[in-house]
C-alpha positions as CSV (number, residue, x, y, z in Angstrom):
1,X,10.5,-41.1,-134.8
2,X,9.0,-39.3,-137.8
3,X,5.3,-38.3,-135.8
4,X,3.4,-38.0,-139.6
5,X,1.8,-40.6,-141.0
6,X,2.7,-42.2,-143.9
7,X,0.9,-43.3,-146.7
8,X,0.2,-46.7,-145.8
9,X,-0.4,-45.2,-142.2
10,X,-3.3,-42.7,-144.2
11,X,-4.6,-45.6,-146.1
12,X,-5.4,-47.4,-142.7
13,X,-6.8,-44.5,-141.2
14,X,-9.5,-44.2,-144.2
15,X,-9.9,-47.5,-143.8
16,X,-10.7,-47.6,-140.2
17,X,-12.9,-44.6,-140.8
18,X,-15.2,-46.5,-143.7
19,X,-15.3,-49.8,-140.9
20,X,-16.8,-47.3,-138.7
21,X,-19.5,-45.4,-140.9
22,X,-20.5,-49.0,-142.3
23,X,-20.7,-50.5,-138.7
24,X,-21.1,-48.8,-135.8
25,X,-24.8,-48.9,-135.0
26,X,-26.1,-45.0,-134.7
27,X,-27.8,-46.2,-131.4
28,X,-24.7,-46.9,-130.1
29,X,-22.8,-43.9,-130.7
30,X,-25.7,-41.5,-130.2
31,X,-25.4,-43.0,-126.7
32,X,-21.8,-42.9,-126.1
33,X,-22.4,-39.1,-127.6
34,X,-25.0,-38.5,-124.7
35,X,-22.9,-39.8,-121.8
36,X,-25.8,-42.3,-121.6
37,X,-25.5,-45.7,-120.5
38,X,-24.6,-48.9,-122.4
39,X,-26.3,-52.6,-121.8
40,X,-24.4,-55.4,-121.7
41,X,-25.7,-56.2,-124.9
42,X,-24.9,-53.4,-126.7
43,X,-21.4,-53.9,-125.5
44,X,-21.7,-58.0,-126.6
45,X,-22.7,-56.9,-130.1
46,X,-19.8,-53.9,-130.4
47,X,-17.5,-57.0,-129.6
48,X,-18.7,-59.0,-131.9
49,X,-18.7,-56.3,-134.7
50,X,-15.1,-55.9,-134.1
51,X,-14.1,-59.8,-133.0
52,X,-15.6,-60.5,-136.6
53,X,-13.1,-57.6,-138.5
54,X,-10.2,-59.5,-136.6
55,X,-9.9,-56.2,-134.8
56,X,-11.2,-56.9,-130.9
57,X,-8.0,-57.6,-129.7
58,X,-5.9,-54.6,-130.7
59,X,-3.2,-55.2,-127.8
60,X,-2.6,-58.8,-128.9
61,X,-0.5,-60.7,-131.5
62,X,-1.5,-62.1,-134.6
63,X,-0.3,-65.5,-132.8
64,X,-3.3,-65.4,-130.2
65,X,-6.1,-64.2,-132.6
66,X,-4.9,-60.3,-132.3
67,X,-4.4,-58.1,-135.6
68,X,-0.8,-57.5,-135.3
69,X,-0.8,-53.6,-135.7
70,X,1.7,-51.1,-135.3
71,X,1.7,-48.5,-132.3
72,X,1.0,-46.3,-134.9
73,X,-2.2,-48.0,-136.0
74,X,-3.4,-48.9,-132.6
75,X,-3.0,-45.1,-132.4
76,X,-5.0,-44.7,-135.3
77,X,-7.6,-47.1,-134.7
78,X,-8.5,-45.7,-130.9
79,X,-8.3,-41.8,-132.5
80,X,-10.9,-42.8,-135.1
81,X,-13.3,-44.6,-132.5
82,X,-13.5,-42.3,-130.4
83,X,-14.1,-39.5,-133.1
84,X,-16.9,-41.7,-134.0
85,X,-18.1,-42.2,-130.7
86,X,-17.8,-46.1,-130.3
87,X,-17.9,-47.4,-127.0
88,X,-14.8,-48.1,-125.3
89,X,-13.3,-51.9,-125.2
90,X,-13.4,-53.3,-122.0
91,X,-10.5,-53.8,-120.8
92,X,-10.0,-56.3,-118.4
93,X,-10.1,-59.6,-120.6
94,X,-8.5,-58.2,-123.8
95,X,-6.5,-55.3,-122.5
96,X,-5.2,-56.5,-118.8
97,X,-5.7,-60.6,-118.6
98,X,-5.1,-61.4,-122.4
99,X,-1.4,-59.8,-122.3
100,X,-0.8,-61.3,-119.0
101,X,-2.1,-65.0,-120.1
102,X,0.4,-64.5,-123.5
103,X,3.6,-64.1,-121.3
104,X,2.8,-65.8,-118.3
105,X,0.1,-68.3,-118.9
106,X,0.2,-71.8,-119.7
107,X,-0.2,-73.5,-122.9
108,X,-3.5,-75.0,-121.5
109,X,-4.7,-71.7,-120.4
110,X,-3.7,-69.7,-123.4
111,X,-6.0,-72.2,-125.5
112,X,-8.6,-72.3,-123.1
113,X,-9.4,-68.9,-122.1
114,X,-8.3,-66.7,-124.6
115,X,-10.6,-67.5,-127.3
116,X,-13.9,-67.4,-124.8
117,X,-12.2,-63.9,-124.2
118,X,-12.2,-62.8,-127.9
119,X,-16.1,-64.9,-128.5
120,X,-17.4,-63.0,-125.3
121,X,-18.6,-66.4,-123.6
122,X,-16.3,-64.6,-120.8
123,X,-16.6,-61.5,-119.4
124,X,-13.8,-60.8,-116.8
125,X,-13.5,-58.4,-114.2
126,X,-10.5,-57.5,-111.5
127,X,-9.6,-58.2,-107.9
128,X,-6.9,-55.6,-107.2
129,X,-8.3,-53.4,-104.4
130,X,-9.0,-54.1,-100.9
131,X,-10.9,-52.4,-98.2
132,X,-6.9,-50.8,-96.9
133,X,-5.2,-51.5,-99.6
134,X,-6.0,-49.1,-102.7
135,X,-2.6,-47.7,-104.2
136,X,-0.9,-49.4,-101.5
137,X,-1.3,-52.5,-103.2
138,X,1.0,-54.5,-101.6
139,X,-0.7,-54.4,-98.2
140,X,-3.7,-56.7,-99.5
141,X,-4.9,-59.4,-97.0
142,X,-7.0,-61.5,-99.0
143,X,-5.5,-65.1,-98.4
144,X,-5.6,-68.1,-100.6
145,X,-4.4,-71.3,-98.3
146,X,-3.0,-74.6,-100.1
147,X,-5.3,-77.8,-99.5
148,X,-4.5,-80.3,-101.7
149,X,-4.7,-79.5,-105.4
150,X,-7.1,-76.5,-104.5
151,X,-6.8,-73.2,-103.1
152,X,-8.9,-71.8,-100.0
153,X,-9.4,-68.2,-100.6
154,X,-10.8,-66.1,-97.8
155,X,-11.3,-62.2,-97.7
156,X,-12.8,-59.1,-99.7
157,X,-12.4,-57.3,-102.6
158,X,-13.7,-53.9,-103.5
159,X,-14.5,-51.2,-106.5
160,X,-14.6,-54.1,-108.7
161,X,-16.3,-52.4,-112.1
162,X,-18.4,-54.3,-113.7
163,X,-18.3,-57.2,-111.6
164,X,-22.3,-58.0,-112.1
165,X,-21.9,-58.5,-115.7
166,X,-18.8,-60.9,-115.5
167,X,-18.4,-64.4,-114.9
168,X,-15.3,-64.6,-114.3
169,X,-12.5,-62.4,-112.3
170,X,-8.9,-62.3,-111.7
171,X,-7.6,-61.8,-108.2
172,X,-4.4,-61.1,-106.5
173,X,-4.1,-63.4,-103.3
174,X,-1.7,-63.5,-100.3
175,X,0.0,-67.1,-100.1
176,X,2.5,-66.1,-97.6
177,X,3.3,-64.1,-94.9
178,X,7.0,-64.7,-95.1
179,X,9.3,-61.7,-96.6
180,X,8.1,-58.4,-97.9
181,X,4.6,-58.4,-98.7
182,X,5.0,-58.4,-102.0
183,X,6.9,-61.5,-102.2
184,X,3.4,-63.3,-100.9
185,X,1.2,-62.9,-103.4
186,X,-0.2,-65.0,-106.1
187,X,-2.4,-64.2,-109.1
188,X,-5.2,-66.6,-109.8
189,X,-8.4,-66.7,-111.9
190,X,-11.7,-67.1,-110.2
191,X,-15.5,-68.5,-111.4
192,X,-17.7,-66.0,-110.3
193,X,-20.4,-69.2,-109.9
194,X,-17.9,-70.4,-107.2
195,X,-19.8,-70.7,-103.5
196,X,-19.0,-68.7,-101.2
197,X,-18.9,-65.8,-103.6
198,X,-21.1,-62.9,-103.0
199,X,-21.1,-59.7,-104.8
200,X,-23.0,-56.5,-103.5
201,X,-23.2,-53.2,-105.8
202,X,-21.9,-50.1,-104.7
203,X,-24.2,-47.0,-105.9
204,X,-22.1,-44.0,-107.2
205,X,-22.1,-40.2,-106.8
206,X,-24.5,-40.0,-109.6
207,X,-26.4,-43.3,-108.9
208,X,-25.1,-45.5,-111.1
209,X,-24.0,-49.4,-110.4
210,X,-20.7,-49.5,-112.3
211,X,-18.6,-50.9,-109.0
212,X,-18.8,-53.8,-106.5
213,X,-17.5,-55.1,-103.4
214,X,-17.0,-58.8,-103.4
215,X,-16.7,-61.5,-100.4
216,X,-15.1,-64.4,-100.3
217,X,-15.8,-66.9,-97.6
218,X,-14.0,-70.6,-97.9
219,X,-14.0,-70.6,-102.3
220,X,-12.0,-73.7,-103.5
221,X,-10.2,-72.6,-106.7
222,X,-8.2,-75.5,-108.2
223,X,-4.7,-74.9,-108.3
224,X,-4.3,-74.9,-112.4
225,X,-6.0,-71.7,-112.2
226,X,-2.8,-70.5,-110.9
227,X,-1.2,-67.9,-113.4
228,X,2.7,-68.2,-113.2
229,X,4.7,-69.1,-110.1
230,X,2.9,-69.5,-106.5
231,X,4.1,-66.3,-104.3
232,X,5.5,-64.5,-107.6
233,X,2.5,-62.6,-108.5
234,X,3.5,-59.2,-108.0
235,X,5.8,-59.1,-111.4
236,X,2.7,-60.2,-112.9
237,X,0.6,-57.7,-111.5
238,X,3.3,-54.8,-112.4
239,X,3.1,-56.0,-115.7
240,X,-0.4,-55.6,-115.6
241,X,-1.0,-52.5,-114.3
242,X,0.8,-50.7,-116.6
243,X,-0.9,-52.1,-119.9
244,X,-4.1,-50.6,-117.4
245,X,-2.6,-47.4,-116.9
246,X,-1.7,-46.6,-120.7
247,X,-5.3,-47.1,-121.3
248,X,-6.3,-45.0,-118.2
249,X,-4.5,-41.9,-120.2
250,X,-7.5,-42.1,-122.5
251,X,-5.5,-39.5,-125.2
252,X,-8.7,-40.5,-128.0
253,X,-11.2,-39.6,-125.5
254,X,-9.7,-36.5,-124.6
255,X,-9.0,-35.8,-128.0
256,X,-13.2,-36.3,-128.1
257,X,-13.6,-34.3,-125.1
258,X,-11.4,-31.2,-126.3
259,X,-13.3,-31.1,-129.7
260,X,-16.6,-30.9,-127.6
261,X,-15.7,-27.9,-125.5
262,X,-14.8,-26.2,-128.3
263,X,-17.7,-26.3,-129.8
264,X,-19.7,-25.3,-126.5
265,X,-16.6,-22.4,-126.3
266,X,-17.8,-21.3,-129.8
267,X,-21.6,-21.9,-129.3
268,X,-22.8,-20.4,-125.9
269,X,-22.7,-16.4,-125.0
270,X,-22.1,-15.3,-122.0
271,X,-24.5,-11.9,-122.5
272,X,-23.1,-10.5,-125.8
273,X,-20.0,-12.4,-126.3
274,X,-19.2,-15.8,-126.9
275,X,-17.6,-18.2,-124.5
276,X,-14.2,-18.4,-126.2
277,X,-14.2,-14.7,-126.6
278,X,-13.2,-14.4,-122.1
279,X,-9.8,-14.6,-121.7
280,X,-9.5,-16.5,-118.8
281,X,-11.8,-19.5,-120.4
282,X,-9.9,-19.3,-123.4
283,X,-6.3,-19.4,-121.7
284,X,-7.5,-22.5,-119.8
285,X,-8.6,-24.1,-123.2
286,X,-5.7,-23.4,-125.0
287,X,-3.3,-24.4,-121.8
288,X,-5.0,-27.5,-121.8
289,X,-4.8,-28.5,-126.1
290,X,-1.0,-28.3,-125.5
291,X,-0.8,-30.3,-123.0
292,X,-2.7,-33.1,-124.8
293,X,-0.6,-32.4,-128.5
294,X,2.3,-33.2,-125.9
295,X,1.0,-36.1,-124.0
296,X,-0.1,-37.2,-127.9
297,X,3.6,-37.4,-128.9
298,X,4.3,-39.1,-125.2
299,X,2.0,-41.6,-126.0
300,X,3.6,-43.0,-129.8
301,X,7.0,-42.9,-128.0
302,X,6.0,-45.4,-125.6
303,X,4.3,-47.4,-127.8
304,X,7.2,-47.5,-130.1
305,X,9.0,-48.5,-126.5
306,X,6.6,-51.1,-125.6
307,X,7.0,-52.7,-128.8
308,X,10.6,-52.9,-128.7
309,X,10.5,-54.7,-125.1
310,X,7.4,-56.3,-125.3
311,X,5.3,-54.5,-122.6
312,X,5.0,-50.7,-121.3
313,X,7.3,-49.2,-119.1
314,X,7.3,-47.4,-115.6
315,X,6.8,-44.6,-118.1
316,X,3.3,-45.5,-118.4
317,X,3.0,-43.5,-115.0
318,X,3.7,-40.3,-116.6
319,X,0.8,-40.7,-119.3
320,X,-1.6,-42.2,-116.5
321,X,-0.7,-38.7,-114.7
322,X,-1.2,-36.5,-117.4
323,X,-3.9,-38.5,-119.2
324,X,-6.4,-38.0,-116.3
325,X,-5.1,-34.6,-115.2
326,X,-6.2,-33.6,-118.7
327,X,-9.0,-35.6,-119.0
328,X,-10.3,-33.8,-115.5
329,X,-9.5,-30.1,-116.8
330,X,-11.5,-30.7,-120.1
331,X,-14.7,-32.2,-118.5
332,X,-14.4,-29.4,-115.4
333,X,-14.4,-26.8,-119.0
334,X,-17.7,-28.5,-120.5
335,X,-18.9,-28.0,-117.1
336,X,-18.0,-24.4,-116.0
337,X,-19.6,-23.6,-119.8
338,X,-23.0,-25.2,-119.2
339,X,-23.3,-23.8,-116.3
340,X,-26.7,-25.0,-114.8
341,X,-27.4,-27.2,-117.8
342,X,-24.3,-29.6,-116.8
343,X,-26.9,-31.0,-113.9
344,X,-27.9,-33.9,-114.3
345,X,-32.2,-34.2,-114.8
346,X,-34.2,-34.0,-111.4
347,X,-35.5,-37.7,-110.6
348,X,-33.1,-39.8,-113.0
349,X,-33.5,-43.3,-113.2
350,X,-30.7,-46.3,-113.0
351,X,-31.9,-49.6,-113.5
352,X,-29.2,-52.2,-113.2
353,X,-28.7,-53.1,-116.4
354,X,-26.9,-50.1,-117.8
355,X,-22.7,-50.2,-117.6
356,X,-21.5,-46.9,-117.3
357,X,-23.6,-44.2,-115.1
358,X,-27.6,-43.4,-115.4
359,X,-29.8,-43.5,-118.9
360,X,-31.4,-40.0,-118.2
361,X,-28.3,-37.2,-117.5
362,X,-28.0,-34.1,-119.5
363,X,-24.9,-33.8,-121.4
364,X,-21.3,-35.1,-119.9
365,X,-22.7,-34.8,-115.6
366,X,-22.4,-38.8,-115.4
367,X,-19.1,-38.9,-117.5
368,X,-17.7,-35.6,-115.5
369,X,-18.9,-37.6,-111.8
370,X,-17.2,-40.4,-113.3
371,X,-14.1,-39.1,-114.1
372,X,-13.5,-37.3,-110.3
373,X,-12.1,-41.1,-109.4
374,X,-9.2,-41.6,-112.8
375,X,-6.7,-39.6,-110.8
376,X,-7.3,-42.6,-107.9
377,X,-7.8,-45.7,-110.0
378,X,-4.8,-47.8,-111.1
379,X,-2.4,-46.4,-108.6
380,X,-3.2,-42.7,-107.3
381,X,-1.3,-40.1,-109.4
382,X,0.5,-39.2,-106.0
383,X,1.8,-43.1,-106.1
384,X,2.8,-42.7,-109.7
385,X,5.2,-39.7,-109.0
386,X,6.8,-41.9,-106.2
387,X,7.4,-44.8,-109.0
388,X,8.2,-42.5,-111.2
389,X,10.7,-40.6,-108.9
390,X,12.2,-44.7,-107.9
391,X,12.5,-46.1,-111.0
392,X,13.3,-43.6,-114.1
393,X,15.6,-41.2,-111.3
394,X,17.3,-44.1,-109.8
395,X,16.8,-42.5,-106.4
């Protein structure tokens, strides 16, 4: 794998670069630049900017209403946006349920819910994690029971991000108790405006309402909303997972983060000398920019792998390990350099419509809060080594 561009690779990149200047509001990125918050409608009218280019859907095929790229390009494409501080896709319609539909969806479902994904009529959210059953997946006991041509669906889900915005949400049920657990589950899609659905926020470290806990208490789901076979959800939710945890590695926003603490390294003095000039600070920064040059190289390969077999890998563990690992030193740098300054402003404010942590922080507190929980979500990194230990060492 030649790792430099070409010229038609450089072309693109200059391309995506003039999309940006042109289109990205300043608002937008001044706030993604601040750590600040983001509405629901800023997010709605990033979507659209990008659903309009025919570049929304980076993950999909040009069959579905994607753009088709290369790994290289959707390299490219996520480098340059987060250079330019755009706000991060979200990812659970396009980037999680949208490669899962295109495999194992129906023809009806394809054409029904893929395009409300792609106009934003839709916003989905996930129902992975259970009070008890986190990284341990498996052991969920949320139960949908057959009646007719509906499901039943009885029990609780929890850390579901975003889930006030959405309308929608995907959920992994148990439909039998027979065999090992994970031959009783079942992935089916959900309307939020269901009764018997309640949704109560859960207020974070830094007070923001990014997660939820949800109830369910006797919802009828009709049995079409079924996504592949009854009882074989677990391939589907493997397959899902790891198109999650290559976007959990987050190489573009580390690549963001790294250029930052540099320039607090080379900006702030510690008495006469500046930051980058202490040895120890400077060895730590260094340390971690080759680790992310290597998780960078990492990264193509298994998009070059993923396109080849259609979908990511149990090597998607390793770049969900080192993604946040890195992403975790970086932030704990900007922190350790701002000293007193990386607090966040006495008496700050979160109303409920902002997304991701409270309007009024100084500098990266909510993003560094934030990012304590990336070595947890999407399979602990402790779970990760044991897949990766089972499946790529064949022990």
């Amino acid at each position: 794998m030649d790792l430099n561009f070409t010229d038609q690779e450089r072309a693109f990149q200059s391309e995506v670069q003039t999309f940006l200047a042109d289109n990205l509001p300043d608002d937008i990125a001044a706030k993604v630049r601040l750590g600040d918050g983001l509405t629901k409608d800023m997010m709605d009218l990033w979507h659209s900017i990008l659903n309009a280019k025919g570049w929304l859907a980076t993950t999909w095929t040009k069959a579905f209403g994607g753009p088709g790229w290369t790994p290289v390009q959707k390299h490219i494409f996520e480098e340059e946006c987060c250079r330019a501080y755009a706000p991060r896709i979200l990812p659970f319609g396009l980037n999680m349920l949208g490669p899962v539909l295109q495999k194992f969806g129906t023809a009806e479902q394809q054409e029904s819910i893929l395009p409300r994904i792609l106009s934003g009529e839709d916003w989905w959210c996930q129902g992975y994690s259970e009070p008890g059953a986190g990284s341990d997946l498996a052991s969920l006991k949320t139960r949908a029971i057959r009646e007719g041509d509906e499901y039943i669906i009885n029990g609780q889900k929890t850390w579901t991000t975003l889930g006030q915005h959405s309308n929608k949400i995907f959920c992994l049920v148990r439909t039998s108790s027979e065999g090992k657990p994970q031959e009783g589950i079942s992935f089916v899609l959900v309307d939020l405006d269901t009764p018997g659905i309640d949704m109560r926020p859960i207020r974070l470290i830094e007070g923001g309402h990014e997660v939820n806990e949800v109830f369910f208490t006797d919802v009828r789901v009709p049995i079409s909303n079924l996504v592949g076979e009854e009882n074989k959800g677990w391939t589907i939710a493997k397959f899902l997972l790891s198109h999650e945890r290559t976007g959990i590695a987050g190489v573009g926003f580390s690549m963001q983060a790294l250029e930052e603490v540099k320039s607090l390294a080379h900006t702030i003095r510690r008495g006469a000398k500046r930051l980058i000039d202490d040895p120890l600070f400077a060895a730590r920064l260094a340390k971690v920019e080759i680790d992310l040059e290597a998780m960078k190289i990492t990264n193509l390969r298994m998009l070059f792998q993923a396109q080849k077999q259609g979908a990511p890998g149990p090597e998607t563990s390793m770049l969900k390990i080192k993604g946040t690992v890195i992403n975790q030193e970086l932030r704990d740098l900007a922190r350790r350099a701002l000293g007193p300054l990386a607090a966040p402003f006495p008496g700050h404010v979160s109303d409920g419509n902002i997304l991701f942590g409270p309007a009024d922080t100084a500098f990266n507190a909510a993003r560094y809060f934030n990012n304590r929980k990336t070595s947890i979500f999407g399979g602990s990194n402790e779970i990760q080594r044991n897949i990766l230990t089972k499946t790529m060492l064949e022990l």
